[in-house]
MDTraj code that builds the backbone (N, CA, C; nanometers):
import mdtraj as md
import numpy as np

residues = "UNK UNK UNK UNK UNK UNK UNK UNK UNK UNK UNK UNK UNK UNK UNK UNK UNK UNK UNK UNK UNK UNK UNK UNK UNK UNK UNK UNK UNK UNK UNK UNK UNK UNK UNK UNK UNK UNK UNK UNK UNK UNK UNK UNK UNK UNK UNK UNK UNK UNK UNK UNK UNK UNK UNK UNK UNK UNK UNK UNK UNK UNK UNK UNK UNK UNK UNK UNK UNK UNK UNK UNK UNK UNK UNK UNK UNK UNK UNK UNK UNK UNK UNK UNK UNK".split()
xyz = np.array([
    [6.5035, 4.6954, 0.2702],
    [6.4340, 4.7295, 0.3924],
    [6.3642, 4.6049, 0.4473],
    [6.3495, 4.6188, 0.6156],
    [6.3259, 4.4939, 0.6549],
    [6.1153, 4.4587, 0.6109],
    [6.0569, 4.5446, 0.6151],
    [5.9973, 4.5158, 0.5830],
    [5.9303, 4.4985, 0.4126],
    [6.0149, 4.4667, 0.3456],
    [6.0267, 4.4417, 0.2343],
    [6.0369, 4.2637, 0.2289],
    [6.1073, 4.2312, 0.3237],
    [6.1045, 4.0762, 0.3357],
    [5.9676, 3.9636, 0.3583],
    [5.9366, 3.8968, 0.2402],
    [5.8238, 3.8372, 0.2285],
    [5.8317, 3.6663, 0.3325],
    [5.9987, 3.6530, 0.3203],
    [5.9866, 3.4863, 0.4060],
    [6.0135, 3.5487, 0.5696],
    [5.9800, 3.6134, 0.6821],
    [6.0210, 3.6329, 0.8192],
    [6.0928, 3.5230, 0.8678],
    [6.0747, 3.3762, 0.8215],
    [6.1419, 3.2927, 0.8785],
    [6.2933, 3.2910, 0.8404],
    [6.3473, 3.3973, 0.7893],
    [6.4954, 3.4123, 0.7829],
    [6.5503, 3.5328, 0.8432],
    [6.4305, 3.5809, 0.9284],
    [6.4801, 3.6887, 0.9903],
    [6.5042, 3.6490, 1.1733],
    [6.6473, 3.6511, 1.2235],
    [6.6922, 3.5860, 1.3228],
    [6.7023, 3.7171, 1.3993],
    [6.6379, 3.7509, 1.4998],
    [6.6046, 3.8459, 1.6192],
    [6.7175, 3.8040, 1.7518],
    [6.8325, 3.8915, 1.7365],
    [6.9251, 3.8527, 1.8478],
    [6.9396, 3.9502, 1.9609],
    [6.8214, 3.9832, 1.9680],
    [6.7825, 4.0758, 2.1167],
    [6.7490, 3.9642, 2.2197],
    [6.7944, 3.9958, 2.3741],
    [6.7496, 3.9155, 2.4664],
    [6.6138, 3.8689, 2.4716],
    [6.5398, 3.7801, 2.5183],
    [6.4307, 3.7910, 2.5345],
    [6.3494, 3.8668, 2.5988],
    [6.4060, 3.9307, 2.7500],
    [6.3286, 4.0509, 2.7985],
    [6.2968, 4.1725, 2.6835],
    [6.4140, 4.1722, 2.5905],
    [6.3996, 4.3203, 2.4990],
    [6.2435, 4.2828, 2.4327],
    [6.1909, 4.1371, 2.3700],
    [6.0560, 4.1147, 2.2790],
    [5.9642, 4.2290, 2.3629],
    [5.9702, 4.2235, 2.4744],
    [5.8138, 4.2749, 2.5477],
    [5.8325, 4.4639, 2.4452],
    [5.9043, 4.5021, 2.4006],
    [5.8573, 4.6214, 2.3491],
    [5.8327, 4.5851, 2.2063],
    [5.8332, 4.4871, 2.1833],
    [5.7856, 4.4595, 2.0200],
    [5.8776, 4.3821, 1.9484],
    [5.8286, 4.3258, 1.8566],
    [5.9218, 4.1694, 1.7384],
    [5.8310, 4.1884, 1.6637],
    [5.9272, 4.0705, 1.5436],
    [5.8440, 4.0573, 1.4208],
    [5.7843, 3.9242, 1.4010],
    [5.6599, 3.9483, 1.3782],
    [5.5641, 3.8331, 1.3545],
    [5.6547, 3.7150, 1.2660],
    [5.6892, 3.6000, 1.3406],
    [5.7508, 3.4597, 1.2233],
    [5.9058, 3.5099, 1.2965],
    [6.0075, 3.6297, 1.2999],
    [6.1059, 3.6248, 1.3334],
    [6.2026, 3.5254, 1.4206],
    [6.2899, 3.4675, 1.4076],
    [6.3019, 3.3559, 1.5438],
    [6.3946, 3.4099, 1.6298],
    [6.3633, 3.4456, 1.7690],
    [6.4429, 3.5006, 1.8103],
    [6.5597, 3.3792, 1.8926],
    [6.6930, 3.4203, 1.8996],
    [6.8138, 3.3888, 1.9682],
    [6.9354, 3.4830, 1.9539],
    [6.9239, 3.4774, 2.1054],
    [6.9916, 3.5784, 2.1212],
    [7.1492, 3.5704, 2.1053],
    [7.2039, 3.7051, 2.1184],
    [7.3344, 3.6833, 2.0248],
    [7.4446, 3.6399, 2.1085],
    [7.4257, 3.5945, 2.2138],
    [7.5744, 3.5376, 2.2618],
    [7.5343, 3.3437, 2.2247],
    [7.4182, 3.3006, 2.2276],
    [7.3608, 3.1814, 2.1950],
    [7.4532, 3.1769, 2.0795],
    [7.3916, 3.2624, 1.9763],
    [7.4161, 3.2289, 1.8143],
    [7.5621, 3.2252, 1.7901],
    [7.6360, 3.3354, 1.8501],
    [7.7671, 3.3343, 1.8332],
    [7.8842, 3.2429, 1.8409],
    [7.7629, 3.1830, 1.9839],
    [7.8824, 3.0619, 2.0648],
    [7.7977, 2.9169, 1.9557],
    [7.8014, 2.9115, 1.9164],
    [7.7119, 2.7881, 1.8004],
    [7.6033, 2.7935, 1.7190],
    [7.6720, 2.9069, 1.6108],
    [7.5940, 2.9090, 1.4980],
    [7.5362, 2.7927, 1.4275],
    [7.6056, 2.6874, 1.4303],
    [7.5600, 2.5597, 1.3150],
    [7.4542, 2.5262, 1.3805],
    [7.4382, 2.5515, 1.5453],
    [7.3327, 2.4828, 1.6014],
    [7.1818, 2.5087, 1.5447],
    [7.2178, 2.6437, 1.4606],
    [7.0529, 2.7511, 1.4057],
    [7.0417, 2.8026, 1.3078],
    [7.1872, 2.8057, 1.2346],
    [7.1869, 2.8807, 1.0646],
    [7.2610, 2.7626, 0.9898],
    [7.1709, 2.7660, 0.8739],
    [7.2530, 2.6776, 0.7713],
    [7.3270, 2.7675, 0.6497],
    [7.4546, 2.7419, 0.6362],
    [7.5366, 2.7746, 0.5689],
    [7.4539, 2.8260, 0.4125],
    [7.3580, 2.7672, 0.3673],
    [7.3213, 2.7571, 0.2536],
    [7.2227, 2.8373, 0.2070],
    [7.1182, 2.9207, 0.3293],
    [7.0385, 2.9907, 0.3077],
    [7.1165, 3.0975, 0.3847],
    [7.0657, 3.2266, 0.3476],
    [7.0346, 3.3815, 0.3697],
    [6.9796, 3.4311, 0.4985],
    [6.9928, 3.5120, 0.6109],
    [6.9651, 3.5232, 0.7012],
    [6.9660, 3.6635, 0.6968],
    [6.8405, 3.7542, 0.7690],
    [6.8755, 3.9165, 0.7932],
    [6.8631, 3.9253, 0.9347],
    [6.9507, 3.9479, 1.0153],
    [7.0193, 3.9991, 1.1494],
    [6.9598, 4.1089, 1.2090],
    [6.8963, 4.1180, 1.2740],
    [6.8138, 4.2527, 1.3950],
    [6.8256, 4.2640, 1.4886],
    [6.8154, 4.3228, 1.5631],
    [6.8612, 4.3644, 1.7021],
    [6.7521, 4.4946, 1.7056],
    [6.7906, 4.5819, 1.8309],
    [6.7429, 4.7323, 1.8846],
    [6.7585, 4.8282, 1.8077],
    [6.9058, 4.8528, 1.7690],
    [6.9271, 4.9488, 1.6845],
    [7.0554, 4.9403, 1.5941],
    [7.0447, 4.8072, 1.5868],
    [7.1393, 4.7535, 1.4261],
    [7.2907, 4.7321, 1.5010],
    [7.3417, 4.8120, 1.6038],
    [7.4750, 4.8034, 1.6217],
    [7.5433, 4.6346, 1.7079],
    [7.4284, 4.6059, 1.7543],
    [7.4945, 4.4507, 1.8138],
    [7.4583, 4.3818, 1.6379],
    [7.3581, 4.3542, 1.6078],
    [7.3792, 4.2650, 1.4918],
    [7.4956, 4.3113, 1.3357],
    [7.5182, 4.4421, 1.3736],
    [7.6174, 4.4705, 1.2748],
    [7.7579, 4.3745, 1.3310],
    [7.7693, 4.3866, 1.4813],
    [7.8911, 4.3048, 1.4904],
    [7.8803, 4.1664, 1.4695],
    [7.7638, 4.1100, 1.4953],
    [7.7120, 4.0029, 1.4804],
    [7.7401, 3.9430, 1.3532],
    [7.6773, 4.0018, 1.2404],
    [7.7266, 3.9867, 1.0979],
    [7.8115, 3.9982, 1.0463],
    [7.8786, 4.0586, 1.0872],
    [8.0845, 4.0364, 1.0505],
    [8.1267, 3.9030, 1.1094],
    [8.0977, 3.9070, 1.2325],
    [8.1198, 3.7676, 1.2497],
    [8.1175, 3.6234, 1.2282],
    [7.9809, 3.6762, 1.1916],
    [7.9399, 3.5202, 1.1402],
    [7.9436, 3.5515, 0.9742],
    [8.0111, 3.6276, 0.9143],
    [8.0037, 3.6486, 0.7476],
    [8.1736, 3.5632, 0.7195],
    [8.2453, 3.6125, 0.8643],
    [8.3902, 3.5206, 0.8842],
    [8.3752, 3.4033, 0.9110],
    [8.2790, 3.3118, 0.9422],
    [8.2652, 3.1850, 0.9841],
    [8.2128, 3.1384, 0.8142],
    [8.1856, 3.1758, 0.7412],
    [8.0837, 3.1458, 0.6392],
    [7.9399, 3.1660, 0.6064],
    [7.8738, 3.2150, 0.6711],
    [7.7809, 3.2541, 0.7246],
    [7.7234, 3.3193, 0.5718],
    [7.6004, 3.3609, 0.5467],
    [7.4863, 3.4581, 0.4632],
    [7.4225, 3.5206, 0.5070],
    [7.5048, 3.6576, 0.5841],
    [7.3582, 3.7219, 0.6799],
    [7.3581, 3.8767, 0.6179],
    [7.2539, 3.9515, 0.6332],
    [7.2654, 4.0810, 0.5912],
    [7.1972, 4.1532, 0.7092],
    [7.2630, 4.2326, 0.7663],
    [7.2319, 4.3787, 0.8542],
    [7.1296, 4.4166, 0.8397],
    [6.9910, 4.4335, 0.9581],
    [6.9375, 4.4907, 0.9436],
    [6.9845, 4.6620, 0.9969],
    [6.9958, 4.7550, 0.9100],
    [7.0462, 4.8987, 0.9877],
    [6.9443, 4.9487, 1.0673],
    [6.9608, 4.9864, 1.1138],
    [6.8804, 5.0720, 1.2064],
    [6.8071, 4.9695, 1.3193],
    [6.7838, 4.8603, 1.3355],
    [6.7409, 4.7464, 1.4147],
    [6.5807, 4.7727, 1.3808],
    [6.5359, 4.7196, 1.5095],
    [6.4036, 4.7406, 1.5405],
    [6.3529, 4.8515, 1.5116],
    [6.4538, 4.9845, 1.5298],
    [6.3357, 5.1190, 1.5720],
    [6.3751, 5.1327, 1.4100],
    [6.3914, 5.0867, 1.2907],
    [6.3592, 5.1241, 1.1886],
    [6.2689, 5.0408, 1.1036],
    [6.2308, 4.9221, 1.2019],
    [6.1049, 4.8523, 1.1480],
    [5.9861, 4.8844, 1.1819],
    [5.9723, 4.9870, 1.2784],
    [5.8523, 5.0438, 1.3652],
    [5.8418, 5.1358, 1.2600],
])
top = md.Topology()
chain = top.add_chain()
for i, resn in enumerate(residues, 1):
    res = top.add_residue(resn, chain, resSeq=i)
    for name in ("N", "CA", "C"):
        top.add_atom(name, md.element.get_by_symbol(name[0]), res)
traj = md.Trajectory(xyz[None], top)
């Protein structure tokens, strides 16, 4: 569970920026997911662990297949945001 995570700085928030105004996670970094997609190396390093969030899990679920095919270390947050509230 996402709030089970003690480092936030591996938690990558790929909601637009208009979406923050209803709430984020304190330390989270947000970029959004067509950014990350189109040049991951530019923001994730291959070597550490990343947990993926969004609204309601279904853009970062695609998100994380994707980038789990590039090489990537990311894990799904389910449910997005409205299951960190």
């Amino acid at each position: 569970m996402i709030n089970s995570i003690t480092d936030k700085s591996s938690i990558i928030d790929i909601r637009e920026p208009y979406e923050l105004n209803s709430g984020y996670i304190e330390g989270a970094k947000n970029i959004p997911m067509n950014l990350l997609l189109m040049a991951p190396d530019n923001y994730l390093d291959k070597s550490k662990t990343y947990h993926i969030i969004c609204q309601s899990g279904a853009r970062s679920s695609r998100t994380c297949m994707m980038l789990k095919q590039k090489g990537y270390n990311v894990i799904n947050v389910d449910g997005g945001m409205y299951s960190y509230r």
